[in-house]
C-alpha positions, 0 to 999 in steps of 0.5 A, spaced: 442 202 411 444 195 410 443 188 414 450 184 416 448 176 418 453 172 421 454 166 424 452 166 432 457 160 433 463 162 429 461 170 427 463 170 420 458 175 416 454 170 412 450 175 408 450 183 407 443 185 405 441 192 402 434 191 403 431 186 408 429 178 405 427 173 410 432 169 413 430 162 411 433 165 404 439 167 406 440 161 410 438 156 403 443 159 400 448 155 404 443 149 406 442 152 413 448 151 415 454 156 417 460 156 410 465 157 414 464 153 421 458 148 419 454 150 425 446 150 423 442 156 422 437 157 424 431 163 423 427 161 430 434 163 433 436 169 432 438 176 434 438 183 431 444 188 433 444 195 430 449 199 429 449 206 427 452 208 420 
């Protein structure tokens, strides 16, 4: 199973994860901020959808 995260502005998959990290690292890869629409990210603002693979 693996994880998508994706911008809640733009929609563009950020990150692909095979194993589940903390959110605040993936966003400090792109310094909180989105790296196709520049939209700010945030850990305290999120959703979780699951899809059946």
């Amino acid at each position: 199973m693996s994880v998508a995260v994706a911008c809640g502005k733009c929609g563009k998959t950020i990150a692909v994860m095979k194993m589940l990290k903390p959110l605040k690292d993936v966003m400090r890869q792109y310094d909180g901020k989105c790296p196709s629409c520049g939209f700010a990210l945030s850990s305290a603002e999120f959703t979780l959808d699951v899809e059946k693979g």
